[in-house]
C-alpha positions in Angstrom: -2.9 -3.3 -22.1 -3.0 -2.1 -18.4 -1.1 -2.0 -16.0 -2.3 -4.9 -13.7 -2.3 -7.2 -16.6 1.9 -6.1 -17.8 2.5 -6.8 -14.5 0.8 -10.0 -14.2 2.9 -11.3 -17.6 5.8 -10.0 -16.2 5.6 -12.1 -13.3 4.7 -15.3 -15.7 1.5 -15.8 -14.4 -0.3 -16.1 -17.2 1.4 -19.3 -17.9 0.0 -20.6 -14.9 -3.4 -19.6 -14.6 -5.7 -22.2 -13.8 -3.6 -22.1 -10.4 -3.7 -18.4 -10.2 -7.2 -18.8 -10.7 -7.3 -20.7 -7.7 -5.4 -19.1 -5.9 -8.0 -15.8 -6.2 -10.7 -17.9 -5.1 -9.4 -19.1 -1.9 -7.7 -15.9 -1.2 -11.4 -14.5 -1.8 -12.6 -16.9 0.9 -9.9 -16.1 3.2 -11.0 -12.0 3.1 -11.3 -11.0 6.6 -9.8 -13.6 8.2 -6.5 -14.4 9.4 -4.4 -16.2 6.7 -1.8 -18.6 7.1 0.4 -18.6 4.2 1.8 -22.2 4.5 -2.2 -23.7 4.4 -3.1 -21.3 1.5 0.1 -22.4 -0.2 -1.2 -26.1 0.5 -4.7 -25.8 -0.8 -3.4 -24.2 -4.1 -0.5 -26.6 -4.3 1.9 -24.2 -4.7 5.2 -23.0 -2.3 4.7 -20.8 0.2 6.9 -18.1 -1.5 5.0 -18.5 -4.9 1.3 -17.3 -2.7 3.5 -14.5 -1.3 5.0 -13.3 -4.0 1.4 -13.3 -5.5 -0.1 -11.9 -2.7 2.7 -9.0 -3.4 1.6 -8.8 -6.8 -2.2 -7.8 -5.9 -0.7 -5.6 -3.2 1.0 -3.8 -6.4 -1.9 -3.9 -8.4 -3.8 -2.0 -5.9 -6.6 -5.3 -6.1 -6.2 -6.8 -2.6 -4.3 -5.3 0.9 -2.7 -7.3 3.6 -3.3 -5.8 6.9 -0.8 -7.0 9.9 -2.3 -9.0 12.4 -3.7 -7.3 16.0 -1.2 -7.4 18.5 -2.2 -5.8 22.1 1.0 -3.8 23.1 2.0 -3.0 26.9 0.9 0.1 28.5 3.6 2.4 30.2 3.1 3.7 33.8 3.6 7.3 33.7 
């Protein structure tokens, strides 16, 4: 058994996994573009916390990787 999938049962989401499932596919959509938790949460029907939390979970698994959002910072004068 590896790793990912311990990790997956430890989590309980192979009890749910026709929503996981789902979840993959419109996380797979969303690659590349900016992702609003509360409409990815409403698409899968789940909380927002749940898609987090699962998000998390590929983070740990080393599948998928959240990167932070552009944000232009100010310049100092020297």
């Amino acid at each position: 058994m590896s790793i990912s999938t311990k990790k997956f049962e430890a989590e309980g989401i192979t009890r749910n996994l026709p929503k996981f499932s789902r979840f993959l596919e419109i996380a797979a959509l969303a690659s590349g573009q900016q992702i609003s938790m509360r409409g990815l949460a409403s698409d899968v029907g789940l909380s927002e916390n749940t898609v987090a939390a699962w998000f998390g979970i590929l983070e740990d698994t080393l599948i998928g990787h959240l990167l932070p959002c552009y944000q232009r910072t100010l310049k100092r004068k020297a």
